[in-house]
C-alpha positions in Angstrom: 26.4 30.0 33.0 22.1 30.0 33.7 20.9 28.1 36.2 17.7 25.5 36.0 15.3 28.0 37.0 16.2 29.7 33.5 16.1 26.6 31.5 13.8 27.5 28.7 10.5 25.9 27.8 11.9 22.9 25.9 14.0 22.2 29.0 10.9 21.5 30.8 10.3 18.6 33.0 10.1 15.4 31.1 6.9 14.0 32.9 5.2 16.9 31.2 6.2 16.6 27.9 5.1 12.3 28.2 8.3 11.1 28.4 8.3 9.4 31.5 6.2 8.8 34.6 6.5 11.4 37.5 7.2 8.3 39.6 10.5 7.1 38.3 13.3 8.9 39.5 17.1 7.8 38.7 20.2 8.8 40.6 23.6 9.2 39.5 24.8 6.1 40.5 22.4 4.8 37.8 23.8 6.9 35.4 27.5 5.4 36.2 25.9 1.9 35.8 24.8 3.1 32.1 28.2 4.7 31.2 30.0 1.1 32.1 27.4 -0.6 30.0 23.4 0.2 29.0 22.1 -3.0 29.6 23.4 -2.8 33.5 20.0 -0.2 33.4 18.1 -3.0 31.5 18.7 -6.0 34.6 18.4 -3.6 37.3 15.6 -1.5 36.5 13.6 -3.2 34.0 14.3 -6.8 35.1 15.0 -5.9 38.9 17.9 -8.6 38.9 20.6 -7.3 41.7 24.1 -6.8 41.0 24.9 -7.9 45.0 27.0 -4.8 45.0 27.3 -5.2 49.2 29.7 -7.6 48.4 32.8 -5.7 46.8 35.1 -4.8 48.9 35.8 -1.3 47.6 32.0 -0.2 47.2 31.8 -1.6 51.2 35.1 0.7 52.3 34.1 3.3 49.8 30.6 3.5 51.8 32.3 3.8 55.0 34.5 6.6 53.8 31.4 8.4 53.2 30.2 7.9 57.3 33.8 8.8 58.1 34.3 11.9 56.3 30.7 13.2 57.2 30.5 12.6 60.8 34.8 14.4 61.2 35.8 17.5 60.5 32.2 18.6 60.4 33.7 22.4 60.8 36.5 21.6 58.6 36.8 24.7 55.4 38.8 24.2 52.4 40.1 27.2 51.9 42.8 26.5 49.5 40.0 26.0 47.5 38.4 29.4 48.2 35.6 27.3 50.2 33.9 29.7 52.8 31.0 27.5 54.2 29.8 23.6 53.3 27.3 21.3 53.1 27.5 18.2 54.5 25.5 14.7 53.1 22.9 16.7 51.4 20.5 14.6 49.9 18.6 16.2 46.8 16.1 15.6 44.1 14.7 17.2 40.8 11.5 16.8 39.3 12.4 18.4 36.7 15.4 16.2 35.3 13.7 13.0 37.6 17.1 13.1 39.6 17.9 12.3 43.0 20.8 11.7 44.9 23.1 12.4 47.8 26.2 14.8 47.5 28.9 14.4 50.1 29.7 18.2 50.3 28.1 21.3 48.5 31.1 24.0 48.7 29.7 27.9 49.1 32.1 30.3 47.7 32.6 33.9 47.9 31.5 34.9 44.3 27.6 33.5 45.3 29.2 29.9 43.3 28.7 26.4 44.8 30.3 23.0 43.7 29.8 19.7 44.6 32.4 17.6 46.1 32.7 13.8 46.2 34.9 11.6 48.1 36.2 8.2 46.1 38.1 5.5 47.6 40.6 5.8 44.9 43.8 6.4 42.7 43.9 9.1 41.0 45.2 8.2 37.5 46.3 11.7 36.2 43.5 11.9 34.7 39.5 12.6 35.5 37.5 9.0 34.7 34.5 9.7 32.5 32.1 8.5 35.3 33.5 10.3 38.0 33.1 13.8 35.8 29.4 12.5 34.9 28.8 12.0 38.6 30.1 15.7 39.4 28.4 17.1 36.5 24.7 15.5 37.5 25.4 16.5 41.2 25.8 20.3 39.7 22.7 19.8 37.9 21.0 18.8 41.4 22.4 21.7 43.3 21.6 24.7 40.3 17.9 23.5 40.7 18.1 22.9 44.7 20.2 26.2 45.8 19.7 27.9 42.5 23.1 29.7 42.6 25.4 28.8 39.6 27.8 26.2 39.3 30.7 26.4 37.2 32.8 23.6 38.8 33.4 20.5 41.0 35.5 18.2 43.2 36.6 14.8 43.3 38.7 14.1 46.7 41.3 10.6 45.6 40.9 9.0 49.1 43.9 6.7 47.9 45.9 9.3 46.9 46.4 10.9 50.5 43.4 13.0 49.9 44.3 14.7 46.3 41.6 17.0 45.3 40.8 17.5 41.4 39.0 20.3 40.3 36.4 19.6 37.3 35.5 22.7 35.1 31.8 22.6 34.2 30.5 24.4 31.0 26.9 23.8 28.7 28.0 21.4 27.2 28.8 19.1 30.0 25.7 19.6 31.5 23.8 19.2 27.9 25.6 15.5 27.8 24.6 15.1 31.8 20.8 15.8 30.8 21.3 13.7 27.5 22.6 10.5 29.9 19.7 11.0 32.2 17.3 10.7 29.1 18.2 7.4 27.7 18.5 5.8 31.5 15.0 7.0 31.3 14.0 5.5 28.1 15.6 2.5 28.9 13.6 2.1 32.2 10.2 3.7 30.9 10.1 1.8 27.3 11.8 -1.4 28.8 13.4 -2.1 25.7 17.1 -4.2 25.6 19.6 -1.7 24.7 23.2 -2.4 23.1 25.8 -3.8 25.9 29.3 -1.7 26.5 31.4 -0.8 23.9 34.2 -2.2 25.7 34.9 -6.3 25.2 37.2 -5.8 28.8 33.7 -5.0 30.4 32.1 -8.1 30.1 35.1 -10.3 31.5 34.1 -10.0 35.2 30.4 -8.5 34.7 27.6 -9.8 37.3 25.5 -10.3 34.3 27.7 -12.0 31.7 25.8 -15.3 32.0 22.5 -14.0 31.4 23.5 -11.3 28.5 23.0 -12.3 25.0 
């Protein structure tokens, strides 16, 4: 597995090659947003109309899980996991991919490997939610470039399920489609142009946008 400082020459940063203006940077939030529907990224970015997000109750509690779990068991290892140091709350960006964004914990293991690991106030459904593997896979992407140590994997701690921890695999591919994600949240924002809403009919039933989305 290479690491962002070997990414060859058509990997480059996308400022350079005109895509984009150094000035916009996205974060993986953003990239979630897309995932549930691409026109999310068109009223937020392009139109700048809020989604009032401060209201839910889960994206409230799930923000103070994150002060919780940064400011306890500061010392706290993981060593089920093979975890011999951490990370805590480190914030991170990439010119390179136009990325920024906060990890809850970057995991230092004994092989020279690091993984990102993200605390959700949530179920764990027996399986890994698309968005929550994007979210792993972009914070990899942020750490390679940062630390630049491989990655190979990541964690996503269930708060709702007493704490489960699932472990994500990483390989290319995965990090082709994270770099792929982060282009056309780009485009979006950088062309302005109105892109097709979610896939998914059950999206729009309770969207913050629905009245406004033709």
């Amino acid at each position: 597995m290479r690491s962002l400082q070997n990414f060859s020459e058509e990997e480059h940063s996308l400022q350079e090659r005109g895509f984009v203006r150094e000035e916009i940077f996205i974060t993986p939030s953003d990239v979630i947003e897309y995932l549930y529907c691409p026109r999310f990224i068109y009223f937020m970015k392009c139109l700048d109309i809020p989604q009032h997000e401060d209201e839910r109750y889960k994206v409230i509690k799930g923000r103070e899980v994150h002060e919780e779990k940064s400011k306890i068991n500061r010392e706290y290892l993981r060593k089920k996991l093979g975890c011999v140091s951490k990370d805590i709350s480190v914030y991170m960006t990439s010119s390179v991919l136009h990325l920024r964004g906060e990890v809850d914990e970057v995991l230092s293991f004994s092989d020279g490997t690091l993984a990102p690991l993200d605390y959700k106030f949530a179920e764990y459904k027996d399986w890994v939610f698309q968005t929550h593997k994007y979210q792993s896979t972009l914070y990899a992407l942020l750490i390679m470039e940062n630390y630049g140590n491989e990655v190979n994997r990541g964690y996503v701690c269930y708060i709702r399920s007493k704490n489960f921890i699932k472990e994500i695999l990483f390989c290319n591919d995965d990090f082709e489609k994270g770099k792929s994600l982060i282009k056309e949240v780009l485009r979006i924002i950088s062309k302005g142009y109105y892109p097709k809403k979610a896939s998914s009919a059950a999206h729009c039933i309770d969207c913050c946008y629905r009245n406004i989305c033709v």
